[in-house]
C-alpha positions as CSV (number, residue, x, y, z in Angstrom):
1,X,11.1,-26.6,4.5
2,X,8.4,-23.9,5.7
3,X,6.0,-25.8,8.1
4,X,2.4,-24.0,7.8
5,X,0.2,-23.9,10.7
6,X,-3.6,-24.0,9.2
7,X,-4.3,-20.1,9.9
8,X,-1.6,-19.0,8.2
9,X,-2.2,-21.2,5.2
10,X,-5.6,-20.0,4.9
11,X,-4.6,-16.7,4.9
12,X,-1.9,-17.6,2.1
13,X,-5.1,-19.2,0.0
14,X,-7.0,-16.4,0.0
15,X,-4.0,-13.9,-0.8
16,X,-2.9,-16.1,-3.9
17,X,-6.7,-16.7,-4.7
18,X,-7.6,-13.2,-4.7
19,X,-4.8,-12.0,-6.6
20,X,-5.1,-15.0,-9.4
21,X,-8.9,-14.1,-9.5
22,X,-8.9,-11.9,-12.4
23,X,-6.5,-14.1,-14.7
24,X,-8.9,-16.9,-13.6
25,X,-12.0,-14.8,-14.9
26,X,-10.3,-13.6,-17.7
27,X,-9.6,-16.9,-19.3
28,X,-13.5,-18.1,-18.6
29,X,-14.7,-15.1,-20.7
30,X,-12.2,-15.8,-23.0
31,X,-13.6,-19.5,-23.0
32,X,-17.3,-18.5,-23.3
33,X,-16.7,-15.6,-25.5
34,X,-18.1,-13.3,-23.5
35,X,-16.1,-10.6,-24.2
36,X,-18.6,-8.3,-25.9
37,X,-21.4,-8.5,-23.3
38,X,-18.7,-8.0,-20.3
39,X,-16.9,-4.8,-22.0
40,X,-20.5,-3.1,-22.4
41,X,-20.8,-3.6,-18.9
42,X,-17.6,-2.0,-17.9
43,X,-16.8,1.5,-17.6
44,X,-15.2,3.2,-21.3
45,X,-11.4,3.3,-19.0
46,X,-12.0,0.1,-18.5
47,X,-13.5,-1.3,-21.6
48,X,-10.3,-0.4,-23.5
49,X,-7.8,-3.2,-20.9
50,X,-7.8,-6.2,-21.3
51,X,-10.2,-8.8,-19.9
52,X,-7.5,-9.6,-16.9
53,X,-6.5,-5.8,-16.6
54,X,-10.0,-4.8,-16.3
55,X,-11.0,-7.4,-13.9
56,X,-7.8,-6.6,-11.7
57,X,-9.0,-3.1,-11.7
58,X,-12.3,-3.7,-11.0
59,X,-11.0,-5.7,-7.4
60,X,-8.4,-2.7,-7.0
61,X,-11.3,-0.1,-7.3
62,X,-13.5,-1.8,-4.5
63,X,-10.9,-3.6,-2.4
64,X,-8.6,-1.7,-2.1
65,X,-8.5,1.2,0.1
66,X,-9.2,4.7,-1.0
67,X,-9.3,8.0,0.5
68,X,-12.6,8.8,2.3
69,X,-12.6,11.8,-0.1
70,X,-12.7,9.2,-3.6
71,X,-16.1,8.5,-4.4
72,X,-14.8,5.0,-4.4
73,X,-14.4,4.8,-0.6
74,X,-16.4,2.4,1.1
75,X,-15.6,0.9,5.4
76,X,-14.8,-2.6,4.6
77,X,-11.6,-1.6,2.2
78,X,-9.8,-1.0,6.1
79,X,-9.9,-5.0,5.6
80,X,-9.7,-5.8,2.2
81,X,-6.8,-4.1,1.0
82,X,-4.9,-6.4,3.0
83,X,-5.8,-9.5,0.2
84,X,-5.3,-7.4,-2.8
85,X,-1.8,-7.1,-4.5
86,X,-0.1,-5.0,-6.6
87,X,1.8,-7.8,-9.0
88,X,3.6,-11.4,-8.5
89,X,6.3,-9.0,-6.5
90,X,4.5,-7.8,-4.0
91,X,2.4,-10.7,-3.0
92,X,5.5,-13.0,-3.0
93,X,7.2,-10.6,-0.9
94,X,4.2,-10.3,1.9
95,X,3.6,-14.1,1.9
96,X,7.2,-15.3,2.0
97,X,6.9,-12.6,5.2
98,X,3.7,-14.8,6.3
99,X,4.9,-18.5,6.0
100,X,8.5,-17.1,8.1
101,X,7.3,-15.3,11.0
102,X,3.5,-16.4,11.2
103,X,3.6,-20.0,11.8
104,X,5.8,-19.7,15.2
105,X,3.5,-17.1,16.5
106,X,0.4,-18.6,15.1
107,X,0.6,-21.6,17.2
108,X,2.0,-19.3,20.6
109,X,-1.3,-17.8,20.9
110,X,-3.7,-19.4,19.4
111,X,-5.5,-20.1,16.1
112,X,-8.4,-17.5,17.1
113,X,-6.0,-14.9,18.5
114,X,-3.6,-15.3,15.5
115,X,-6.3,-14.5,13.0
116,X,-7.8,-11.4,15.4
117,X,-4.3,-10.2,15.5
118,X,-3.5,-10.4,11.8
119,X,-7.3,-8.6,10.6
120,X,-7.0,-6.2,13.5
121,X,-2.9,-5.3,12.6
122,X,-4.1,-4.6,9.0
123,X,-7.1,-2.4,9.9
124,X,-5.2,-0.5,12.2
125,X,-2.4,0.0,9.5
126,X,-5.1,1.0,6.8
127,X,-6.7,3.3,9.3
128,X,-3.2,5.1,9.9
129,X,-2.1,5.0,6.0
130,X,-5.2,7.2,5.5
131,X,-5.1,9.5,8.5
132,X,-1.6,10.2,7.4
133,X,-2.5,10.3,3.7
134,X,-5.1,12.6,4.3
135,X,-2.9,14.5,5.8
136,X,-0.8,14.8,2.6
137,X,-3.4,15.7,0.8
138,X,-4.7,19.1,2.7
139,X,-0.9,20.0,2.3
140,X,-1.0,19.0,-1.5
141,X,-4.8,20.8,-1.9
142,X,-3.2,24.1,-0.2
143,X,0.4,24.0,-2.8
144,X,-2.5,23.5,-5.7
145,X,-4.5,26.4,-4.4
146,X,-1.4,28.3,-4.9
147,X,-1.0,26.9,-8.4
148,X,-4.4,27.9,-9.2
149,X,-4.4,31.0,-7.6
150,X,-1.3,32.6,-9.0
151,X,0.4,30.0,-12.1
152,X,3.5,31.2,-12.3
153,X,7.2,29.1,-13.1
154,X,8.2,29.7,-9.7
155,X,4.8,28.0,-7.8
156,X,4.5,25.2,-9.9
157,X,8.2,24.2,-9.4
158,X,7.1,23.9,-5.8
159,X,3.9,22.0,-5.9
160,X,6.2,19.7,-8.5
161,X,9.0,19.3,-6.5
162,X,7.1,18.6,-3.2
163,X,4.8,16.1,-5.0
164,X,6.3,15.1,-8.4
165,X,10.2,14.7,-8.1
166,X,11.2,13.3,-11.2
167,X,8.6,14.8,-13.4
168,X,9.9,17.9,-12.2
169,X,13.7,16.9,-13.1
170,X,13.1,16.1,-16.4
171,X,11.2,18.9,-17.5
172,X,13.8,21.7,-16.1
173,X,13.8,22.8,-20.4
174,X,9.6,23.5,-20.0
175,X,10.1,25.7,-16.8
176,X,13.0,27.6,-18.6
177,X,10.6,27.9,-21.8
178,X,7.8,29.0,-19.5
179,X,9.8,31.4,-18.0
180,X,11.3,33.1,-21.1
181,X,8.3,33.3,-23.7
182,X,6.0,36.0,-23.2
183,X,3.1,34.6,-24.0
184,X,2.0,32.5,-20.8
185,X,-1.1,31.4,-22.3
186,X,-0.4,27.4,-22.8
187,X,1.7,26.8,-20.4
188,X,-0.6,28.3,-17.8
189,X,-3.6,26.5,-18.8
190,X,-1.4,22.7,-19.1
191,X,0.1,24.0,-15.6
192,X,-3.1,23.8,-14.2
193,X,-4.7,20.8,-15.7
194,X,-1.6,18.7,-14.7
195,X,-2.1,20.0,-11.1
196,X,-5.4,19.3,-11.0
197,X,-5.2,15.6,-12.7
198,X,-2.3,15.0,-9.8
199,X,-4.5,16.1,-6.8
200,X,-6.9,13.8,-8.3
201,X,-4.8,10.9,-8.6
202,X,-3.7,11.7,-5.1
203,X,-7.2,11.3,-4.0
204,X,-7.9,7.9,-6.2
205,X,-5.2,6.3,-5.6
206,X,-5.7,3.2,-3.4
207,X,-3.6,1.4,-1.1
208,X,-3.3,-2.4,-1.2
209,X,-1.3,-5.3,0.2
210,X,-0.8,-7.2,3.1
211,X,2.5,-5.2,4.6
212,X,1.0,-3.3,7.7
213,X,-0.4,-7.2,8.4
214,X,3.3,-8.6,8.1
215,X,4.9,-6.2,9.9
216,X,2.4,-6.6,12.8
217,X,3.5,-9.9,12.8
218,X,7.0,-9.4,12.3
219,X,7.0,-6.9,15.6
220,X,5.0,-9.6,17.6
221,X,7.8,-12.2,16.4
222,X,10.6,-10.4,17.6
223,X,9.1,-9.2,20.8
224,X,7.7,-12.3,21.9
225,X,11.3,-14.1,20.2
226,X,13.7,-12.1,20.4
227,X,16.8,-14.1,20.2
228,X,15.2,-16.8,17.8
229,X,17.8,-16.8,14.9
230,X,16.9,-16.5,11.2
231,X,19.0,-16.2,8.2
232,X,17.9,-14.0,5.7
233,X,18.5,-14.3,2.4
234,X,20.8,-11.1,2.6
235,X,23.3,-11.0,4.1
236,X,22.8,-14.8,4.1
237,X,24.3,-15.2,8.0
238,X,21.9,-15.7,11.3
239,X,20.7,-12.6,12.5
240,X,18.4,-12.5,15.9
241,X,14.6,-11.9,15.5
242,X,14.8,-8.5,17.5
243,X,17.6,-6.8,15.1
244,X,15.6,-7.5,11.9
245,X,12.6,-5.7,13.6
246,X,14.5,-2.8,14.6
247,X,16.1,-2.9,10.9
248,X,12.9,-3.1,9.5
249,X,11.3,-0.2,11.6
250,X,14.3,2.4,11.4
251,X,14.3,2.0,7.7
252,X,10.8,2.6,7.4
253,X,10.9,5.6,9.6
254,X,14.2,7.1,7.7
255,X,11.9,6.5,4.5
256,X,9.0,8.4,6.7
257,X,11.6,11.7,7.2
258,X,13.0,11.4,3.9
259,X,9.4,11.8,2.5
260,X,10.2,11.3,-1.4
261,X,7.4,11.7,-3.5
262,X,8.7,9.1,-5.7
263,X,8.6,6.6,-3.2
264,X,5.4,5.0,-3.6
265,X,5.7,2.3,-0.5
266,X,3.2,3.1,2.2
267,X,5.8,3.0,5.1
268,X,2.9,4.6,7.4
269,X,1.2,1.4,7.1
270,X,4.2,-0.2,8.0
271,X,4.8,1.3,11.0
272,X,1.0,1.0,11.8
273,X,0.8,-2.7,11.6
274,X,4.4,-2.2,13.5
275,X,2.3,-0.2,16.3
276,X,-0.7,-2.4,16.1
277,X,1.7,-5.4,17.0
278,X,3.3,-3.7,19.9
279,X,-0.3,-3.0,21.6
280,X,-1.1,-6.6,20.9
281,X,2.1,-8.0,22.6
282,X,2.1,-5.8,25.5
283,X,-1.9,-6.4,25.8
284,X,-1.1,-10.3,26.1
285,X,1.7,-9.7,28.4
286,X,-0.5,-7.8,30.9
287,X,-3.0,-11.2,30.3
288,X,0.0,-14.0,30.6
289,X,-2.1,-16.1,32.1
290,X,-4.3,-17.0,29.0
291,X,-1.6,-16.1,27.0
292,X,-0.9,-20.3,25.8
């Protein structure tokens, strides 16, 4: 049995609270039959979901964390894509990472310092996720200019295959076709609307979830635990705190050089919170006195 220290449960409320939100206001419309007078008041994309799917977008859309270069970019997404989840998956995942490692380290340091340690590890991994992001979009932007510039079989195969992997596998007959025919005319012109609808998902496409805050953690667990044993559920045999940290970090820097566009895991924010952790630890270290 997981013993929760009160910070970490009240980070685990507002997670599961957050992410239940729009089933919760979905079944009140449904109640109050207000679903006429709330699909006006949504945008036509979103009018079409359902009540829960358009709520959950509408959270996505403002808390989760965009590009500065979306028009749906706002400051305080650095801090609230950390309570925002994906699906049942990917919040179970973070928290089940929460209730392990937190506890321990929550009472170590302190209620107030847990808590500074777990919004500062998730800003810092946001901030990182998008210097790195935008990154990979200036490279994206320039392979699209190309695209645009001259649309031929051969450049679009390139700007697929460096940001599109499988769409670009199983349409191998299409680059053939557009190859062969000699009139050019449609493919060029569904060429470049694809390339422009996939910069602009690029660019809207917001990051959510609590990993770079759990992996901050996780690094602060193993540094300040190192040999504590825990026994994951695979392989199911105890395996020392700092192994599972260096596990965790060289997968997510082999996913980092890999660099597959079809991976759609933010391992940047990963290894942000990872980094965030580090400065934290090494910062209370140089302050041991205070530490307890």
């Amino acid at each position: 049995m997981v013993q929760l220290s009160p910070t970490v449960l009240r980070l685990l409320i507002a997670n599961v609270v957050i992410f239940a939100l729009p089933f919760v206001l979905g079944g009140v419309v449904t109640i109050l039959d207000l679903g006429d007078q709330l699909m006006a008041l949504l945008p036509a994309d979103l009018a079409s979901q359902g009540y829960e799917s358009a709520f959950k977008s509408l959270i996505v859309k403002y808390l989760g964390l965009h590009n500065p270069e979306s028009q749906d970019f706002m400051i305080f997404q650095f801090l609230t894509a950390a309570f925002v989840h994906s699906d049942i998956g990917h919040l179970f995942g973070n928290m089940l990472g929460l209730m392990v490692f937190g506890p321990m380290l929550d009472y170590a340091v302190g209620a107030k310092r847990f808590l500074t340690f777990y919004l500062v590890t998730a800003v810092g991994a946001g901030a990182i996720y998008v210097a790195t992001n935008t990154i990979e979009i200036s490279q994206m932007k320039t392979e699209a200019a190309e695209v645009m510039r001259s649309t031929t079989p051969d450049n679009l195969a390139r700007f697929m295959s460096a940001n599109d992997t499988q769409l670009y596998r199983s349409n191998l007959d299409w680059f053939r076709k557009f190859g062969k025919d000699d009139d050019k005319t449609e493919y060029i012109h569904e060429a470049r609307r694809y390339v422009t609808v996939k910069l602009q998902q690029a660019i809207n496409t917001p990051m959510v979830g609590a990993s770079g805050a759990i992996m901050g953690i996780l690094m602060a667990f193993g540094l300040l635990f190192p040999n504590t044993e825990l026994v994951l559920l695979f392989p199911p045999i105890p395996i020392k705190a700092k192994f599972i940290v260096a596990g965790y970090m060289a997968y997510d820097i082999y996913r980092v050089i890999q660099d597959s566009p079809d991976d759609h895991v933010a391992h940047y924010a990963h290894l942000g919170g990872m980094i965030f952790g580090w400065i934290f630890v090494m910062y209370w270290r140089r302050n041991a006195r205070t530490f307890y």
